[in-house]
N, C-alpha and C positions, 0 to 999 in steps of 0.2 A: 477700236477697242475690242479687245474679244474678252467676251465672257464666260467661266464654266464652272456649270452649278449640279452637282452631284452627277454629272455625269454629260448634260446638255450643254452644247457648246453654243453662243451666240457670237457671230461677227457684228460690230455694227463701225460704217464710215459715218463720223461729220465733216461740217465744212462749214468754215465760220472763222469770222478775223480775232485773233489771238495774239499777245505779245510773242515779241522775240525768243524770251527766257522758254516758251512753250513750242520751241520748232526743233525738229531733230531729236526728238527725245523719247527713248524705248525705255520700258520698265517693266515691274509686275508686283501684285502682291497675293498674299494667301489669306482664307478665312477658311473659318469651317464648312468644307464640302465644296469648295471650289478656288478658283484664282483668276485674277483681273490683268491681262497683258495689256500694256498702252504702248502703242506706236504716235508719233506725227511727222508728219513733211511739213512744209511750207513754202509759198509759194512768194512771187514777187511779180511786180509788172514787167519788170525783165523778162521771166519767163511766162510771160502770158498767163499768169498763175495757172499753171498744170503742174498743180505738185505731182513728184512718184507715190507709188503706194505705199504705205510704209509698210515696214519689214518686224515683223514681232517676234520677240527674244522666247525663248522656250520656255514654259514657264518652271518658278522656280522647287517646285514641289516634284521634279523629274528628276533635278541633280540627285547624286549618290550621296551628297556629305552635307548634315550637318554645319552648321555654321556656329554651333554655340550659344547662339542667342535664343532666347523665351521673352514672348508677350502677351498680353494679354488676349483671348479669341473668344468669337460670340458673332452674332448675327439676330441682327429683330425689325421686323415689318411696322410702317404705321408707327415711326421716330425716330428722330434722329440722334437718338442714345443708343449704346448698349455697352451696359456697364455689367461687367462680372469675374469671377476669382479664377476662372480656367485659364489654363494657358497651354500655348502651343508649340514647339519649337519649330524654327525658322532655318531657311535651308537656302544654300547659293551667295549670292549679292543681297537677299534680303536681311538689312542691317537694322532696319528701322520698325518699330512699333508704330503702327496704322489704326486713324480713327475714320472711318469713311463714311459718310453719311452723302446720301441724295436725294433731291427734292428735284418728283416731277410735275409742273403743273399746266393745264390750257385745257384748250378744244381738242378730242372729243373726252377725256380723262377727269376724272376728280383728281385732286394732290396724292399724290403716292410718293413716300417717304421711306425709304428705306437705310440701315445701318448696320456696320461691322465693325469688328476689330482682329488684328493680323496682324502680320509680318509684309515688309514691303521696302523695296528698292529706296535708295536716295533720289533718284530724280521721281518715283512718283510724287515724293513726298514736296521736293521745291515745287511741284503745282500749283499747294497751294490752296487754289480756288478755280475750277473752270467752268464759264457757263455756257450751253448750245441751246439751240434757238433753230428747228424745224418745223414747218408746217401745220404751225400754230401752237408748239409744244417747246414745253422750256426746260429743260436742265440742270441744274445746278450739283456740280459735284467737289465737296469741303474736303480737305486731306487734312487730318492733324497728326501729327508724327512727336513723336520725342526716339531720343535714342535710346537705341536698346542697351540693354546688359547681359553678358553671359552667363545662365544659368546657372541656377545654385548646385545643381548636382554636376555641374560642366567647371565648376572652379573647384568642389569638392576634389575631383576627382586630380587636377593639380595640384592643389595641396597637399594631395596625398601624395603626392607620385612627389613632389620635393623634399618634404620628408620623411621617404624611403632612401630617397638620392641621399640626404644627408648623413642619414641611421648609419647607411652602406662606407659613409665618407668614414666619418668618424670611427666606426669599428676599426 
């Protein structure tokens, strides 16, 4: 998973048994002042499990175009809510409006909670639920997704543009 937050980038590898539906699958999403790329491989006893590295998609805040869609964006520390009227528009493959909340807790940490809302790929969102489990430290990271819809000034602006086409017909 790489992470980048107003500027600071973090790599971080796990490694930890996961279903099928969670192998092979690149993604990304955006919030305000950064964006989440997700890579996984997986591994089998075939191959010795030595998965490859995974390979992380660019994220999607770099494409040139627009995609049409608006969601809801926000970001808040210590809960795993955050609910508000702002919104962002979304850019590339990210189709999906993102509710991401994570919950860390163990040795040597108190519980740290953390939450956003964004724009985000279709496979981040079949995730789901993932949890990891490192050296005495636990994980938990919740996707809730709904589909997005194309902004209101993004359809305005088809409707207008149809009729003008029509105005132009019928003249």
């Amino acid at each position: 998973m790489v992470t980048t937050i107003n500027g600071a980038t973090a790599k971080n590898f796990f490694r930890s048994c996961a279903p099928k539906n969670q192998c092979n699958v690149t993604g990304s999403s955006s919030f305000p002042g950064g964006t989440l790329q997700m890579a996984s491989t997986c591994c089998t006893v075939e191959n010795r499990c030595t998965p490859n590295e995974p390979q992380f998609a660019s994220p999607a805040t770099n494409n040139t175009w627009a995609n049409g869609i608006v969601c809801r964006q926000c970001q808040t520390i210590n809960s795993d809510r955050c609910d508000t009227q702002n919104s962002t528009v979304c850019y590339g493959n990210e189709s999906m409006c993102i509710r991401l909340s994570t919950i860390t807790s163990g040795y040597p940490q108190e519980e740290s909670v953390l939450a956003f809302r964004g724009c985000a790929t279709r496979s981040v969102c079949d995730m789901n639920q993932q949890l990891f489990k490192t050296s005495g430290l636990s994980t938990v990271y919740n996707y809730i997704c709904t589909s997005a819809a194309t902004g209101l000034h993004y359809g305005s602006i088809i409707l207008l543009t149809f009729f003008v086409f029509i105005l132009n017909v019928t003249s």
